[in-house]
VOPA-351832 format. One line per field, with one value per residue (C-alpha): residue in three letters; y negated, x, z. Coordinates in pm, whole numbers, padded with zeros to 5 digits, always signed. Layout:
// VOPA-351832
type (ALA|...)
north (Y|...)
east (X|...)
up (Z|...)
// end
This chain:
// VOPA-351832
type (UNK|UNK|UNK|UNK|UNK|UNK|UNK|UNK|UNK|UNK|UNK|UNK|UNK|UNK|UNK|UNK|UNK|UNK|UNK|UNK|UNK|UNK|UNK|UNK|UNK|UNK|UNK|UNK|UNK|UNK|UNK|UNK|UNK|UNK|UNK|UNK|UNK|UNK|UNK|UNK|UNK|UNK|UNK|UNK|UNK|UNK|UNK|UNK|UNK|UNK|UNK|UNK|UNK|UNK|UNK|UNK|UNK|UNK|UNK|UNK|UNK|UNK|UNK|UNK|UNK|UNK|UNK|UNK|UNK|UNK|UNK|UNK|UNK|UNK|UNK|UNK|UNK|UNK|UNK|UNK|UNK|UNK|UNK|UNK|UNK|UNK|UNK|UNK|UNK|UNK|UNK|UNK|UNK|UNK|UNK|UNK|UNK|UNK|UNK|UNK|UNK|UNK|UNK|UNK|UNK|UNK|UNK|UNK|UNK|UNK|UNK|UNK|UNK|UNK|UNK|UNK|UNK|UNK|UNK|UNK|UNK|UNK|UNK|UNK|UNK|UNK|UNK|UNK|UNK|UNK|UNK|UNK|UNK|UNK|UNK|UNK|UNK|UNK|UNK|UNK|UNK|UNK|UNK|UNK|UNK|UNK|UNK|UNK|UNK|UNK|UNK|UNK|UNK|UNK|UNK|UNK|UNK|UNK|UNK|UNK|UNK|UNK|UNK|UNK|UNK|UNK|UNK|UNK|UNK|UNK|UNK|UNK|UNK|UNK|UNK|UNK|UNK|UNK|UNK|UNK|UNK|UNK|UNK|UNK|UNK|UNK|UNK|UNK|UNK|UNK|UNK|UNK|UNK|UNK|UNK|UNK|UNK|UNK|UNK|UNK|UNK|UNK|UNK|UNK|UNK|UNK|UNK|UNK|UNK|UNK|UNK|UNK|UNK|UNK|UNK|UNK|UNK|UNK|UNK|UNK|UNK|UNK|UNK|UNK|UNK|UNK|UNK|UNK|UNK|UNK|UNK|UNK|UNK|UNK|UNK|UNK|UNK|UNK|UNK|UNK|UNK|UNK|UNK|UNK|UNK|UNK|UNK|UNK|UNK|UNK|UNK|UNK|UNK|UNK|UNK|UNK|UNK|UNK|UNK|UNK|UNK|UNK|UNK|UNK|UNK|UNK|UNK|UNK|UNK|UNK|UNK|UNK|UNK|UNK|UNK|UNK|UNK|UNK|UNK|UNK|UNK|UNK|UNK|UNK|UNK|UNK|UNK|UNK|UNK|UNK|UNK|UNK|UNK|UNK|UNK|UNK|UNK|UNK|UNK|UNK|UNK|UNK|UNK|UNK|UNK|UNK|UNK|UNK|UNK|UNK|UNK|UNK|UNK|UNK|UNK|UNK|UNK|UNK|UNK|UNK|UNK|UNK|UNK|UNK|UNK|UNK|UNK|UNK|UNK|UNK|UNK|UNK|UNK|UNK|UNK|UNK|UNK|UNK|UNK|UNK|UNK|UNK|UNK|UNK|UNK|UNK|UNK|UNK|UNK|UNK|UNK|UNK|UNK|UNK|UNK|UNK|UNK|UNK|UNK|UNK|UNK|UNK|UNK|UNK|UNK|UNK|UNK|UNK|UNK|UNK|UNK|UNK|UNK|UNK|UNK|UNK|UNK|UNK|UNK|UNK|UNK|UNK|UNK|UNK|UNK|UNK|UNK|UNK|UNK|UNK|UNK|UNK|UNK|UNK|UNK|UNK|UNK|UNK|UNK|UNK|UNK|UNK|UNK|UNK|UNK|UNK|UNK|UNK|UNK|UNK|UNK|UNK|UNK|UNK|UNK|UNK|UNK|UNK|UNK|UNK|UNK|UNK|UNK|UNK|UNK|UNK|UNK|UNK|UNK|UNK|UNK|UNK|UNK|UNK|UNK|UNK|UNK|UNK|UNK|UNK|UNK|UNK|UNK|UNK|UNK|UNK|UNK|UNK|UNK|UNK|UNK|UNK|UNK|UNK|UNK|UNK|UNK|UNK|UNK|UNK|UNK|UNK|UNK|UNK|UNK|UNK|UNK|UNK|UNK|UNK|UNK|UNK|UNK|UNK|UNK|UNK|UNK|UNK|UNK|UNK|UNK|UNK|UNK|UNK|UNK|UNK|UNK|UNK|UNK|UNK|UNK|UNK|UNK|UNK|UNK|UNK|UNK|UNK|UNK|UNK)
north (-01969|-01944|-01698|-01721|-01403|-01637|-01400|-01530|-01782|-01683|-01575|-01179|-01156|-01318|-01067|-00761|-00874|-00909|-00561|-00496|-00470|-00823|-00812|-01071|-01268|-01351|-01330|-01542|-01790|-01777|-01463|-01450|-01145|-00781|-00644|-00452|-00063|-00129|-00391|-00210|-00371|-00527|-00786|-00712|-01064|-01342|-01249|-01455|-01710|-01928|-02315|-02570|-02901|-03242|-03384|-03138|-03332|-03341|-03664|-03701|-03796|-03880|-04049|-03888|-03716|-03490|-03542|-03197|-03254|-03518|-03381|-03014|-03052|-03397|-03569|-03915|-04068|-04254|-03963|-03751|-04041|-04071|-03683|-03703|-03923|-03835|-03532|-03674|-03861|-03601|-03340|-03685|-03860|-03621|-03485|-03345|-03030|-02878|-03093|-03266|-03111|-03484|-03578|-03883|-03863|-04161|-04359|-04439|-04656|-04563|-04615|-04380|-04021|-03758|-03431|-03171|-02885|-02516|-02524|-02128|-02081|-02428|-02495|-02734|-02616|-02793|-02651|-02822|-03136|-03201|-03103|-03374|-03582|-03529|-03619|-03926|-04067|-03956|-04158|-04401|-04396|-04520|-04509|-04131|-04067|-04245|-04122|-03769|-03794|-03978|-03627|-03440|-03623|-03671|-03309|-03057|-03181|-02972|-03163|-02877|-02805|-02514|-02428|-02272|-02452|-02727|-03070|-02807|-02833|-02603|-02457|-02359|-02592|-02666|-02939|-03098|-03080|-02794|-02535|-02151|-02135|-02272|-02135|-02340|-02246|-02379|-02490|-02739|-02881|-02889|-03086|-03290|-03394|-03472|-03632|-03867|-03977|-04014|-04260|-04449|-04526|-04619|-04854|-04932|-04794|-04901|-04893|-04552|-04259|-04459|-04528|-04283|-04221|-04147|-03931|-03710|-03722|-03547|-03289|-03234|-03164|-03035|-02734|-02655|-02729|-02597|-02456|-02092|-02154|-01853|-01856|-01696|-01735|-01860|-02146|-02532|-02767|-03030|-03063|-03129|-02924|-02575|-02245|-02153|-01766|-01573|-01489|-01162|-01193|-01388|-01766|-01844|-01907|-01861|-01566|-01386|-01345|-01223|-00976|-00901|-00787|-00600|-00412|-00324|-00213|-00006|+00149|+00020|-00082|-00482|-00631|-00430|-00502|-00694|-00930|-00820|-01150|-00997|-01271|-01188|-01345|-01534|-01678|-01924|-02088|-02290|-02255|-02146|-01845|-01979|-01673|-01687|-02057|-02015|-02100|-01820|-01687|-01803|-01955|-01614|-01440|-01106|-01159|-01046|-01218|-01512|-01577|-01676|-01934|-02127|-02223|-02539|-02594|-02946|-03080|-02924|-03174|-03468|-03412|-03333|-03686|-03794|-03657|-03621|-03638|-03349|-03154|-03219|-02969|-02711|-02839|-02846|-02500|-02365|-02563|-02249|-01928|-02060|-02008|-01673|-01572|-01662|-01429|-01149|-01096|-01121|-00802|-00770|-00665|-00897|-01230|-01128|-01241|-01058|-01235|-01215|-01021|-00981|-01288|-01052|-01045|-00641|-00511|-00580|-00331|-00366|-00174|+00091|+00120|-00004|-00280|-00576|-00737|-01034|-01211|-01529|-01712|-01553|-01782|-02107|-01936|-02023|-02339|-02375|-02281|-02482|-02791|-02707|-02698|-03012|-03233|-03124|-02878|-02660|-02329|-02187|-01859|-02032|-02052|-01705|-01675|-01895|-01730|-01376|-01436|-01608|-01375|-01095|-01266|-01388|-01033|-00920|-01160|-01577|-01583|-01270|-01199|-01085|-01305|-00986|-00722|-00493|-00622|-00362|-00493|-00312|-00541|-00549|-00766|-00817|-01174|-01439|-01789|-02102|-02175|-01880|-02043|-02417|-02290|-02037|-02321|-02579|-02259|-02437|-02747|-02464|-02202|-02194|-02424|-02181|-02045|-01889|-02200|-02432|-02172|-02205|-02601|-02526|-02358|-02614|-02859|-02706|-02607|-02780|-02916|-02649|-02676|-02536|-02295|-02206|-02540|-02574|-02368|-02346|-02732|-02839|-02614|-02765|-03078|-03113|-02891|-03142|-03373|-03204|-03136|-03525|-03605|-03811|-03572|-03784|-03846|-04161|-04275|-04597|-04896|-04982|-04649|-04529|-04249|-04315)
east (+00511|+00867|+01113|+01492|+01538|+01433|+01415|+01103|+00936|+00552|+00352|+00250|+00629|+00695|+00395|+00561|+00966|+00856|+00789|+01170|+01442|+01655|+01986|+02098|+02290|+01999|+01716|+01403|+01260|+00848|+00827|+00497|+00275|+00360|+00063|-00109|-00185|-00524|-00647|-00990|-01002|-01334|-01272|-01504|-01729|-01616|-01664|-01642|-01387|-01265|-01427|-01204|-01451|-01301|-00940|-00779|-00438|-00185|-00020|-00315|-00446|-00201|+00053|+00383|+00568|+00871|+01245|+01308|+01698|+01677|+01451|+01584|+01979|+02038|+02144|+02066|+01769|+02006|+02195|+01925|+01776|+02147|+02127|+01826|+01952|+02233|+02094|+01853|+02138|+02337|+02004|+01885|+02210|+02538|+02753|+02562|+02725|+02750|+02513|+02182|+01912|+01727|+01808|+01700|+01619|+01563|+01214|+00876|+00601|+00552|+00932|+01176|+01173|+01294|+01284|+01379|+01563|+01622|+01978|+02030|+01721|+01784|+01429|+01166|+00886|+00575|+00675|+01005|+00892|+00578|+00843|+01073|+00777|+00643|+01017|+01009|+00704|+00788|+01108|+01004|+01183|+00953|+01143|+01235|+00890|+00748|+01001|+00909|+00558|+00620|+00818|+00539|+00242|+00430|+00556|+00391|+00009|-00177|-00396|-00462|-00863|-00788|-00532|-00801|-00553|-00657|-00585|-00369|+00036|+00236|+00449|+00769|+00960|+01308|+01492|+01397|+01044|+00933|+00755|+00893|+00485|+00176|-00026|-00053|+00082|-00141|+00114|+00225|-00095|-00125|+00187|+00093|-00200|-00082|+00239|-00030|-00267|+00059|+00166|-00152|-00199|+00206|+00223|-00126|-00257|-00108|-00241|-00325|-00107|+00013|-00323|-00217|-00548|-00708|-00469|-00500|-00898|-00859|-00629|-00789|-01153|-01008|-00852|-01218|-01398|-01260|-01433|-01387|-01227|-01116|-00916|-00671|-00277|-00058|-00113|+00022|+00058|-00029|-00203|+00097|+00291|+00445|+00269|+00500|+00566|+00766|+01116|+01210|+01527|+01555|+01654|+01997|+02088|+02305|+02077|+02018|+02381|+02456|+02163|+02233|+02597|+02451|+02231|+02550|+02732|+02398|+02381|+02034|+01868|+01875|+01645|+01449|+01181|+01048|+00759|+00445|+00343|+00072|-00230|-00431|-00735|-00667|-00907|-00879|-01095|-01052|-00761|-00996|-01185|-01514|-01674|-01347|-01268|-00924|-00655|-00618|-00276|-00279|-00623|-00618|-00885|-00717|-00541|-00615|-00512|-00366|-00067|+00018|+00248|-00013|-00241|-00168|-00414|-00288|-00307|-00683|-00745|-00674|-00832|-01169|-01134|-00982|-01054|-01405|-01667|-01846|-01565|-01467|-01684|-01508|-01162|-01271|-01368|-01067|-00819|-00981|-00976|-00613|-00564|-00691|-00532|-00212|-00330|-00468|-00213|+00121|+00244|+00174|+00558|+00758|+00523|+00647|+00366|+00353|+00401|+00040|-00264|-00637|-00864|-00993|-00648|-00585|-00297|-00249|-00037|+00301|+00283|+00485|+00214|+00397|+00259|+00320|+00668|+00796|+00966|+01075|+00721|+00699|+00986|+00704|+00444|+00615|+00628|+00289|+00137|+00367|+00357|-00004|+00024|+00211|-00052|-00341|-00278|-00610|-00496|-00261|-00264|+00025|+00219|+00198|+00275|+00577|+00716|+00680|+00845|+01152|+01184|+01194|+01432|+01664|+01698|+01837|+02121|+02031|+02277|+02252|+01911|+01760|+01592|+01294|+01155|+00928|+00660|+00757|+01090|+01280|+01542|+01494|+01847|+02145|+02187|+02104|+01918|+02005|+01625|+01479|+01663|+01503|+01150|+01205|+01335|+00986|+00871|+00986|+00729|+00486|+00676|+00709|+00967|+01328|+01638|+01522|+01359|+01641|+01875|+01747|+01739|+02118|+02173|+01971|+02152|+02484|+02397|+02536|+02348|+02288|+02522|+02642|+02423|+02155|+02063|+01741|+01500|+01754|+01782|+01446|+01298|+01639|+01558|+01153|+01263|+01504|+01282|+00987|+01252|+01341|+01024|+01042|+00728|+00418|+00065|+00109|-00242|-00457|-00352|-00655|-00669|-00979|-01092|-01118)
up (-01597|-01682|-01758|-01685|-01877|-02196|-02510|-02717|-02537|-02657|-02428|-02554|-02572|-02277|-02091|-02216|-02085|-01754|-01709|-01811|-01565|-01475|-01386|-01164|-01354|-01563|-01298|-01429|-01289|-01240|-01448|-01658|-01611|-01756|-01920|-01579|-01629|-01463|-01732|-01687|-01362|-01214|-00905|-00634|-00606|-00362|-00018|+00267|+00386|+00623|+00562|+00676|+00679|+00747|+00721|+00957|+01191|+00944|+00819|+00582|+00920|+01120|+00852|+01034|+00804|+00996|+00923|+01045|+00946|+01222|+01469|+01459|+01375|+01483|+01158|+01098|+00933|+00706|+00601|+00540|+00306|+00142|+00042|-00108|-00291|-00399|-00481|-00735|-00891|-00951|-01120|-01320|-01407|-01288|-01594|-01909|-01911|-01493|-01293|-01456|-01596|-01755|-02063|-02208|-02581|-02781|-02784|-02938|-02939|-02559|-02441|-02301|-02404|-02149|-02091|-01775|-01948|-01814|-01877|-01887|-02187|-02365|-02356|-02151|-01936|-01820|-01484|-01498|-01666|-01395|-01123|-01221|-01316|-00921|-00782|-00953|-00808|-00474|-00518|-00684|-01034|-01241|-01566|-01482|-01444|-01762|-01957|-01887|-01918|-02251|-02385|-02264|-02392|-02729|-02761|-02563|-02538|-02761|-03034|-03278|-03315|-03467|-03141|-02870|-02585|-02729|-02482|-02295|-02272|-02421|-02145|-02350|-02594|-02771|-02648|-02995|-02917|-03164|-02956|-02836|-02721|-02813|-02483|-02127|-01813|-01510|-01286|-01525|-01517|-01187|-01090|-01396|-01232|-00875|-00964|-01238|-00917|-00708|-00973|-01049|-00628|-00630|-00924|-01023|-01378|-01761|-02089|-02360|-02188|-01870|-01771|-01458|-01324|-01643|-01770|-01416|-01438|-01825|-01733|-01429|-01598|-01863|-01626|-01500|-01799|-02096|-02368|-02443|-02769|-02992|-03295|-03511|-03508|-03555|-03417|-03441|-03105|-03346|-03701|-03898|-03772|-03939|-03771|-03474|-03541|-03263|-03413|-03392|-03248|-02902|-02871|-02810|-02462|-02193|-02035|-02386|-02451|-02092|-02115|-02478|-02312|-01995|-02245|-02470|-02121|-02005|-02398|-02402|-02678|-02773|-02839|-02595|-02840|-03128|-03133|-03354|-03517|-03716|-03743|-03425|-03246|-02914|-02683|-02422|-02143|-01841|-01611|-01317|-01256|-01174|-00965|-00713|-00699|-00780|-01026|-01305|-01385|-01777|-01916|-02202|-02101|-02282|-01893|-01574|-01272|-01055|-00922|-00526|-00608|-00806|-00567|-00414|-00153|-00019|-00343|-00406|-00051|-00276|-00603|-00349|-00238|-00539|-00895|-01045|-00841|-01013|-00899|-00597|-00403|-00610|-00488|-00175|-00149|-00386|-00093|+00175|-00092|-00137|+00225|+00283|-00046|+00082|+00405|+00209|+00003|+00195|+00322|+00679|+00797|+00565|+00510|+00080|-00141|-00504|-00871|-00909|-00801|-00852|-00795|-00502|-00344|-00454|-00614|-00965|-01113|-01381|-01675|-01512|-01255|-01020|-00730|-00845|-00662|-00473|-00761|-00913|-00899|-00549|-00363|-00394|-00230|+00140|+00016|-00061|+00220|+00455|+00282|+00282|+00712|+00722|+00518|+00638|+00920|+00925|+00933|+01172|+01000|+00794|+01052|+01148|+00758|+00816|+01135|+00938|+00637|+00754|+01019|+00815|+00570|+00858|+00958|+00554|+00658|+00612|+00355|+00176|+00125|-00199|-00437|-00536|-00320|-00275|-00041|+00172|+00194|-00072|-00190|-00610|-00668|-00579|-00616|-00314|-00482|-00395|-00452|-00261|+00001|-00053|+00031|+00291|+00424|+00382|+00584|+00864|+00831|+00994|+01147|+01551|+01622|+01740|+01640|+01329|+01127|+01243|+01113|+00770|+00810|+00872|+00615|+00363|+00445|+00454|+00114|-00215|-00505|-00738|-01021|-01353|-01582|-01339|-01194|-01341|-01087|-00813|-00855|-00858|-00570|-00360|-00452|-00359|-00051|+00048|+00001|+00206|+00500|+00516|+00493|+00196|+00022|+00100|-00019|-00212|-00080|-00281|-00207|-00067|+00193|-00005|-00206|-00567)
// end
């Protein structure tokens, strides 16, 4: 749930800015929701869906995990493993000002503090934090990856009663770890939690907030079974601190000033508006929408909605073998509405899938009643499902998915493309992303093996790091790509081969 665009950094505020035009220069990154025009929206119930029993003949089952850099373009194995390296080593520990986006931060009674920052905004974001925290684990850098949990756990975990996201992160902070948000994004949490049991089967479970396992199992629960908490802002993260209020005038950043200058070229007003922080009530529930087994755009329910790039089916596998037992029939199940999600609600010419949509897979409308785009959030969604395809390998409409959406992209030029559309096709930018480009790319873990997937392996690889002010999204998508592609992405499995 993050914004490139920046301005405020609350979550009404952020709501209302992504129904505003973005330039490309300051395109945002997992845009939050606009508020819809058809908020008086009812979801037609759960229909039926395609069940998907068993572990399917992916490398959960078979434990081969594709170097598609070496099987497709004929690098070497060690090469491939030397990129991905150096690759993290630059994002993690490359110069402070045009190449890394971790920052380590001083210490407490837990060790190393560190934080993932989005360059561009000069904030942190779950999204970005449980990102770095997952590629970490994956490569094995355990300081990295107790560091950052550390930041998180101190800063952003909310411990407010009187917060209703209570036990939830806050997705948005300074660098100084006072908050821009006090409201939880779900895909934080859900990295959080994989890249926690990833870490407890790799290097066995610590004490208080590196107990791995435990600290998974909480967040985990906590995502299903919230309370439905309301209360009153505004609101603190934690009890001592000062009420976070919204400032009325955006945060300084890299994007603000260049879209603060674009709206002084355009003659449009700036701000385009200002933040009502009148006390208002605010209530918040689980992360899931029960009736459709599937993850829930923001846990408000004042919010309609989930979003494509959410739902993370190949993790769902795990935590249904692996996380509460009381819950893992409902993992199991959310793994197959994630897959004919992903069906339903790609366009049928162009394999796009929207920001967000109903839970029933209709379209959700911006507030200029408009259907709701291919967008920032949007360039995971390939991603998903392919990664999905290459763990567990159960449904070959991905592929089909795969094939259709890299087609179509090949064919607006392979390096060219636009980083929003229509789902149509419209382009909605100007500007071709470096980490549109990174998972289009994991598209080829289940597309038909040809010209066209190998193409974008091609051009992957041939791809730099991302660098300089926008490094943060298009960094971390190339580097988990890369890392998919090489296949250096595994299931950490227990060390024993067994299901907690």
């Amino acid at each position: 749930m993050l914004s490139r665009v920046g301005l405020f950094g609350n979550v009404t505020a952020i709501i209302m800015l992504a129904a505003l035009p973005v330039h490309a220069e300051t395109q945002a990154a997992s845009t939050p929701p606009p508020m819809t025009a058809d908020n008086g929206y009812v979801d037609a119930p759960q229909g039926p869906f395609a069940r998907h029993p068993g572990d399917g003949n992916g490398a959960y089952k078979t434990h081969i995990y594709h170097n598609l850099f070496a099987e497709r373009l004929g690098v070497s194995p060690a090469a491939t493993r030397q990129k991905v390296e150096a690759t993290f080593q630059q994002l993690f520990h490359g110069d402070g000002q045009e190449q890394r986006v971790y920052f380590e931060t001083g210490a407490n009674a837990n060790g190393t503090l560190a934080y993932i920052t989005d360059w561009a905004n000069n904030d942190v974001r779950t999204e970005g934090m449980s990102y770095g925290m997952m590629i970490a684990v994956e490569l094995g850098k355990k300081r990295e990856f107790d560091a950052l949990w550390n930041w998180a756990h101190t800063y952003m975990l909310t411990t407010d009663p009187h917060n209703p996201s209570l036990g939830y992160f806050a997705w948005s902070m300074n660098t100084d770890g006072t908050p821009r948000s006090t409201s939880a994004a779900p895909d934080g949490e859900e990295y959080f939690t994989m890249a926690l049991y990833f870490a407890a089967n790799r290097w066995g479970n610590g004490k208080g907030i590196y107990n791995y396992q435990a600290e998974a199992d909480k967040i985990l629960r906590d995502m299903r079974h919230h309370p439905v908490l309301t209360g009153t802002t505004p609101f603190r993260i934690h009890p001592k601190d000062p009420p976070f209020v919204a400032p009325q005038t955006p945060w300084p950043s890299l994007n603000n000033r260049a879209m603060q200058a674009q709206a002084e070229k355009d003659g449009t007003p700036w701000p385009p508006y200002h933040f009502d922080n009148k006390p208002h009530q605010v209530t918040v529930g689980p992360m899931v929408d029960e009736a459709h087994t599937m993850i829930r755009f923001v846990p408000e329910t004042n919010v309609t909605g989930t979003d494509a790039s959410y739902h993370l089916p190949a993790f769902y596998e795990l935590w249904a073998r692996w996380g509460p037992k009381e819950d893992r029939a409902f993992w199991a199940r959310a793994a197959d509405v994630s897959r004919d999600l992903f069906d339903r609600v790609t366009a049928p010419q162009t394999g796009l899938a929207p920001d967000r949509s109903h839970f029933d897979g209709s379209t959700l409308l911006t507030r200029d009643g408009q259907p709701d785009p291919f967008g920032y959030d949007s360039w995971r969604t390939v991603s998903n499902w392919s990664v999905d395809y290459s763990w567990w390998g159960k449904d070959d409409r991905e592929r089909a998915l795969s094939n259709r959406i890299q087609t179509f992209l090949y064919g607006q030029g392979i390096n060219s493309f636009a980083d929003r559309y229509t789902l149509d096709g419209k382009p909605l930018s100007t500007r071709h992303s470096v980490g549109m480009v990174a998972t289009t790319a994991v598209g080829s873990l289940a597309a038909t093996p040809g010209a066209v997937p190998d193409a974008f392996l091609k051009t992957l690889w041939d791809t730099p790091v991302p660098s300089g002010e926008q490094r943060y999204f298009d960094g971390m998508l190339y580097m988990m790509s890369l890392m998919h592609l090489s296949g250096e992405f595994r299931i950490i499995e227990p060390h024993d081969g067994k299901a907690k």
